[in-house]
Each structure stands twice: as C-alpha cells, then as structure tokens.
Kinemage of the C-alpha trace (Angstrom):
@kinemage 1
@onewidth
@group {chain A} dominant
@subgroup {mainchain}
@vectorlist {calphas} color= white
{ca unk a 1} P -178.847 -189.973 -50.870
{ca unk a 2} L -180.270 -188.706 -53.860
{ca unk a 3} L -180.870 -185.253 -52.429
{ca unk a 4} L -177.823 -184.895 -51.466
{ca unk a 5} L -176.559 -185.792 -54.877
{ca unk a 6} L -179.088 -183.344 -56.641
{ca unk a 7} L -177.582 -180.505 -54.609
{ca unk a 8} L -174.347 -180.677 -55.914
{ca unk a 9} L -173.856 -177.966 -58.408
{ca unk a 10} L -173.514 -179.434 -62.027
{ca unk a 11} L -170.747 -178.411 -64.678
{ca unk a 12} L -172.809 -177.334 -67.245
{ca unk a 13} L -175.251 -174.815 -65.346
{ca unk a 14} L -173.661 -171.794 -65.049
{ca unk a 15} L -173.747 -170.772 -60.860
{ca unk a 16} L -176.164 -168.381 -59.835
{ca unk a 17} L -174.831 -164.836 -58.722
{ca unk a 18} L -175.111 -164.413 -54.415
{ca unk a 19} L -176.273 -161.176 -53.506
{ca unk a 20} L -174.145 -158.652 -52.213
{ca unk a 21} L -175.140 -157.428 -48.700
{ca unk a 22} L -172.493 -154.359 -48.831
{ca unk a 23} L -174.408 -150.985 -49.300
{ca unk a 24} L -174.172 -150.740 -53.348
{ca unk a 25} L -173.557 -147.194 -54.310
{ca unk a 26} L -172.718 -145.053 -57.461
{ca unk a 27} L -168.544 -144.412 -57.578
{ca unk a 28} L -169.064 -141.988 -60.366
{ca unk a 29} L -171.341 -139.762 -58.319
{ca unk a 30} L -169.647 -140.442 -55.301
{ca unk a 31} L -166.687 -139.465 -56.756
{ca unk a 32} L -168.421 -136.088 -58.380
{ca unk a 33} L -170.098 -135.078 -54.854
{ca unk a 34} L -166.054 -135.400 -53.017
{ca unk a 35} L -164.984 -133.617 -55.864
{ca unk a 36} L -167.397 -130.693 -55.075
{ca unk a 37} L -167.176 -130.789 -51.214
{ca unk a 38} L -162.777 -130.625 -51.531
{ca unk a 39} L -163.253 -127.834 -54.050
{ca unk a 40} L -165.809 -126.108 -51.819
{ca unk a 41} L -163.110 -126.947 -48.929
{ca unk a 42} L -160.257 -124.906 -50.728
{ca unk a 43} L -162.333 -121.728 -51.000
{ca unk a 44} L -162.031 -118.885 -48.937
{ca unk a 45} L -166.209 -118.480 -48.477
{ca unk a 46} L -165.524 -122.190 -46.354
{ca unk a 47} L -162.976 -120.019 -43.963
{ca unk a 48} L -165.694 -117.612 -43.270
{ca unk a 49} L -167.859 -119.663 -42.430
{ca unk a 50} L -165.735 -121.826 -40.541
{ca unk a 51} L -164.587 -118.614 -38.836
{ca unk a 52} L -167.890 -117.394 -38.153
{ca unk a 53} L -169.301 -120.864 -37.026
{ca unk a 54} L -166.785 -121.168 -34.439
{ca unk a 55} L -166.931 -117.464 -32.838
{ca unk a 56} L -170.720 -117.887 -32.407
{ca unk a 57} L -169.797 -121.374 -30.815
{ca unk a 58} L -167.531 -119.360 -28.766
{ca unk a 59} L -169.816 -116.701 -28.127
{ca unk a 60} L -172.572 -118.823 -27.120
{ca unk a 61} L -170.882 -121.413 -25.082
{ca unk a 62} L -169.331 -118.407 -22.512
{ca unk a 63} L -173.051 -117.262 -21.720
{ca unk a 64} L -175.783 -119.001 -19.059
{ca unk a 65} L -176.915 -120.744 -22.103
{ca unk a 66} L -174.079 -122.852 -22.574
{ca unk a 67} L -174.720 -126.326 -23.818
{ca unk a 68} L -170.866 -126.758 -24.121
{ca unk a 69} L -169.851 -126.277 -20.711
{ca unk a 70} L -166.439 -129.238 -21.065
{ca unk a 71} L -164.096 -126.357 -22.156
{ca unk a 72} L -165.661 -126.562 -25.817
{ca unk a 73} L -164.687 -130.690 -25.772
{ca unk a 74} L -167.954 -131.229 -28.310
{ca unk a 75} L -166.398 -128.173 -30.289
{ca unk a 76} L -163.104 -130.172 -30.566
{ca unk a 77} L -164.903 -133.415 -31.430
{ca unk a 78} L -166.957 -131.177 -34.636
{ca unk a 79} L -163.548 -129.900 -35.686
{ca unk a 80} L -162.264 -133.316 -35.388
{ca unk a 81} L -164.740 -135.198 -37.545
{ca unk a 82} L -165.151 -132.065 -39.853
{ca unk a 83} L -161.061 -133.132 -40.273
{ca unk a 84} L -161.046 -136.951 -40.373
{ca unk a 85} L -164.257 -136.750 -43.193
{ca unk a 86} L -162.600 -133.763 -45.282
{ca unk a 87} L -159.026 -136.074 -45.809
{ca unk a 88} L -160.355 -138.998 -47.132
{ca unk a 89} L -163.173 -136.566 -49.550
{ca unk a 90} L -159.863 -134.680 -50.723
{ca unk a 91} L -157.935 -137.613 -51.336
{ca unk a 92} L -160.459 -139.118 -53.556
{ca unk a 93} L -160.790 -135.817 -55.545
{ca unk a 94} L -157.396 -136.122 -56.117
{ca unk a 95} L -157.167 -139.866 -57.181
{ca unk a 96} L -159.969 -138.717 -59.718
{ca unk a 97} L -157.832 -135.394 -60.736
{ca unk a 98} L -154.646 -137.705 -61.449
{ca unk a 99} L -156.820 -140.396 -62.856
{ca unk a 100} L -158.038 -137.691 -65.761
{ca unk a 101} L -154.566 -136.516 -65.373
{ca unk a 102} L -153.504 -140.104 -66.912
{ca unk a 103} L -155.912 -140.453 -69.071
{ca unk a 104} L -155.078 -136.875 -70.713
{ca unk a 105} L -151.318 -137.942 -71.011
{ca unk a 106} L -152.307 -141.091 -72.389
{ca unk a 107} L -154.422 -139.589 -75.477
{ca unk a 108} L -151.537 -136.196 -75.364
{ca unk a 109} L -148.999 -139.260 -76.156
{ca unk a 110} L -151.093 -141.289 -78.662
{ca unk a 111} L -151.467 -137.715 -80.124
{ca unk a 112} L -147.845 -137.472 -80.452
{ca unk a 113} L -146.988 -140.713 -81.545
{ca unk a 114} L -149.691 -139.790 -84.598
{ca unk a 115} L -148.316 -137.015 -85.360
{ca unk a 116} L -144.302 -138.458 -85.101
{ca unk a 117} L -145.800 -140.585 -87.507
{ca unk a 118} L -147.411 -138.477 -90.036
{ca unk a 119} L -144.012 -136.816 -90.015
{ca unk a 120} L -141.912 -139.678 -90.663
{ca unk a 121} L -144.251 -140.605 -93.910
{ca unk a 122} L -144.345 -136.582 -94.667
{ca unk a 123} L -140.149 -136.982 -94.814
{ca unk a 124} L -140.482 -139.905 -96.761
{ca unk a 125} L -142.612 -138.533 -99.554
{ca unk a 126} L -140.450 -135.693 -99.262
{ca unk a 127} L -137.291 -137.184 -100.369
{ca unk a 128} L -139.454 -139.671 -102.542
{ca unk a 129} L -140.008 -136.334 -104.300
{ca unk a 130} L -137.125 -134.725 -104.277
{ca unk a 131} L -135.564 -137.910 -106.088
{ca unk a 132} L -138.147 -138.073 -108.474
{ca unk a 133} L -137.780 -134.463 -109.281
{ca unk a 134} L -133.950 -134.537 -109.453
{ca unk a 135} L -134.226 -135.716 -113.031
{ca unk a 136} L -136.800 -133.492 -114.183
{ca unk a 137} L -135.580 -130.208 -115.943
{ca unk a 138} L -137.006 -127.307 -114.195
{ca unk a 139} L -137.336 -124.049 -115.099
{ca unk a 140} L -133.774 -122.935 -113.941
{ca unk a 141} L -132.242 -125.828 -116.221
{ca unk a 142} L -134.294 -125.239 -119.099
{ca unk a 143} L -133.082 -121.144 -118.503
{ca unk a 144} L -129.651 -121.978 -118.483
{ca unk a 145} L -129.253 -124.260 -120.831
{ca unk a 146} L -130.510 -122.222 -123.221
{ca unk a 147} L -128.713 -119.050 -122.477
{ca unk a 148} L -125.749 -121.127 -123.275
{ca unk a 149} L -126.611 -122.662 -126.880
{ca unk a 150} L -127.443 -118.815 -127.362
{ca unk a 151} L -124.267 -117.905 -125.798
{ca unk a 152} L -122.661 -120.320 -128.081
{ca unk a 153} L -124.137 -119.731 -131.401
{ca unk a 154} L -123.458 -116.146 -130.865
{ca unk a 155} L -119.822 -117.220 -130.524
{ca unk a 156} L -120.253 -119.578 -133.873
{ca unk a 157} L -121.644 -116.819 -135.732
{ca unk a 158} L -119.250 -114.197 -134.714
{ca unk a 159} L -116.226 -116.321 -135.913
{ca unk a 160} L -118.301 -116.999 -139.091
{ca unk a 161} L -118.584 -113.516 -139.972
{ca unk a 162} L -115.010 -112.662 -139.188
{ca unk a 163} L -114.389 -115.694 -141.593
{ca unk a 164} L -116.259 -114.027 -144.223
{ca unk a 165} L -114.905 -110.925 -143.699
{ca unk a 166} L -111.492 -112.643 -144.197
{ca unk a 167} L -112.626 -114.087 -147.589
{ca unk a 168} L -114.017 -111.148 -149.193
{ca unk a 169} L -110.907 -109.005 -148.208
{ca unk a 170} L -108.946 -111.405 -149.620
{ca unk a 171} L -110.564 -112.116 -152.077
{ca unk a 172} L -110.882 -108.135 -153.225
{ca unk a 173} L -106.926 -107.671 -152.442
{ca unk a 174} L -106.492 -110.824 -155.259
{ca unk a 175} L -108.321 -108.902 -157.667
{ca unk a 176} L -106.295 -105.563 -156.904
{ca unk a 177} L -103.518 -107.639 -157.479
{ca unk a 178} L -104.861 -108.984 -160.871
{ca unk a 179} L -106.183 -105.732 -161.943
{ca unk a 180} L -102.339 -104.405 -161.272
{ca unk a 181} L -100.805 -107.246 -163.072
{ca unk a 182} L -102.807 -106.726 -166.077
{ca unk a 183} L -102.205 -103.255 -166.017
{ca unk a 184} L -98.243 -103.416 -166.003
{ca unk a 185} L -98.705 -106.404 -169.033
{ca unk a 186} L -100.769 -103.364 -170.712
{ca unk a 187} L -98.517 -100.764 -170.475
{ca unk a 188} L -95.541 -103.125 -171.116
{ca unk a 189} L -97.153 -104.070 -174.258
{ca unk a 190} L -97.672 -100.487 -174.728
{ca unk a 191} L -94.083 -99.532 -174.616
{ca unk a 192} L -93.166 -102.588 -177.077
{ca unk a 193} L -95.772 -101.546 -179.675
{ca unk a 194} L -94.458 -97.586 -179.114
{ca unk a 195} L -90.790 -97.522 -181.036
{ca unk a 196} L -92.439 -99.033 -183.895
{ca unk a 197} L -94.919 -96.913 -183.875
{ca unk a 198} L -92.582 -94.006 -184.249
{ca unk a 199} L -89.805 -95.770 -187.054
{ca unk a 200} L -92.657 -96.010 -189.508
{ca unk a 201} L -93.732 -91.965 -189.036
{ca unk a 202} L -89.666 -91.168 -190.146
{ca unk a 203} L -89.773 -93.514 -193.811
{ca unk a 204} L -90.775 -91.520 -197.137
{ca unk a 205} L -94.522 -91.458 -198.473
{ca unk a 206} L -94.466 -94.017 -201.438
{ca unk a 207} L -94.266 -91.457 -204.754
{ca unk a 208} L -91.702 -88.856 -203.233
{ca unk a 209} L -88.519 -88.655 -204.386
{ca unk a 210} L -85.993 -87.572 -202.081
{ca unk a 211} L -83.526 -84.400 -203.129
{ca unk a 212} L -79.842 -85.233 -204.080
C-alpha cells in the first residue's frame, strides 16, 4: 500500500520529460537541403542528366547484358520514386519560399505603417507651422508695407508742396496788389498836390509892382 501510494506523481514536482522515440532531426537544415535539391530539380543541367541517365539505361538494357529484361519495369519504378520523393522536397521549398514570403510582407507592412506614420506627424508639424508662421511678418509683408507708407508719404508731400506753392503765389499776387494800390494812392496824391503846385508859380514876387 504504501508503494503504491509513493508512485503517484505529486503536485508540486514538476513531471519528468518521456523521451521521444521518433527520429529527431534538424527542420532548418532539412528544410535548406529540399530547398537545394527542388532548385537543382528546376535546372536544365538535371534534364541532361536525366536524359542521358535514361538513354544509357536504354542502351544497356537492349544488349546481352541486360539486367532489366521486364520491359524496363525497374526503370519505371526509379522514375517513379525519383517522382513521389521530388513532390513532397518541392513542396516544402515552397512552404519555406511563402513562409519568407510572409515574413517579408509582414516587416514591408510594419515598414509602411512607420512610415504612414511619420507622415501623419510630418503634416501635423506642417500645419502646426504654417499657423504659427501666419502671424509672423515675412519678408514679402515687411516689402509691401513699406512700399506703401513710401507710396503714401510721397503722396503727403506732393500735396504739401502744391500747398506751398499755393501760398507763396498768393501770397506774391497780394503784394502785387498792395504794391499797385499804393502806387495809384501815390500818383493820386500826386495829381492833388500838382494844381497847387502850378497857382503859386502864376502870383507876383513880393517887391514887384505890377504896370498900370
């Protein structure tokens, strides 16, 4: 009884790993080798061969020395396995071909979604900067803005001119004026003061006696 109850396997001792009696082999180089026998299989030196193998099979079993003498049956039965061995080693080069195949699409799309991403944030900054900018004065602005207060104080200082122009005509045209008005008042005096001037010349020199 208390062998039997030693036997039983206990919860808290981890089981021991059982032994595989299957042939244990390495996939990767498995996998490498029916990688190089299909691409050795899709080559046109395997066709000579092939050819050449089975004319001197040919060849050899129609002489005395035939050792295929069945109507080339252990021919057929080569050709056969050669056939059911060179599926399978194609089929697993191309499960490993479509298994890089996946894994390249798989990195090609994380690629892309990296990049769709570095985009987006690229836009982003972009229009961050073309708000922040929008309220700067560039170069352009600056340019323009100034060619108008130029523009404009040309404009301000042409009417000023013509303004003082204006005065100083004036101005001289009220002094013509004046210098007329005082000249009339000059000779019009000078006409008042003239008959007197003449009445006096006509009267006797005190002393002289004038002739009956």
């Amino acid at each position: 009884m208390a062998e039997r109850t030693a036997r039983r396997p206990r919860l808290d001792v981890p089981a021991e790993q059982r032994r595989s009696r299957r042939p244990h082999y390495d996939p990767d180089a498995f996998g490498k080798l029916s990688e190089r026998i299909a691409r050795f299989l899709g080559t046109a030196k395997f066709l000579v061969y092939m050819t050449a193998f089975i004319v001197l099979w040919v060849v050899v079993n129609i002489t005395p020395i035939a050792f295929d003498p069945y109507t080339f049956t252990f021919l057929t039965l080569l050709l056969s396995l050669q056939a059911s061995y060179a599926a399978p080693l194609i089929l697993l080069a191309q499960n490993r071909q479509a298994d890089r195949d996946r894994i390249g699409s798989d990195e090609d799309r994380a690629q892309n979604a990296r990049l769709m991403a570095e985009v987006e944030y690229l836009t982003r900054e972009l229009a961050a900067l073309r708000q922040a900018t929008g309220e700067i004065v560039t170069r352009d602005f600056l340019r323009e803005q100034l060619r108008e207060v130029t523009e404009e104080m040309l404009a301000r200082s042409g009417e000023t001119a013509g303004l003082l122009m204006y005065d100083r005509a004036s101005r001289e045209k009220r002094e013509e004026r004046e210098r007329r008005a005082e000249r009339k008042r000059r000779a019009k005096q000078a006409r008042a003061e003239e008959p007197a001037a003449v009445g006096g010349l006509g009267e006797p020199f005190a002393g002289e006696t004038s002739e009956p």
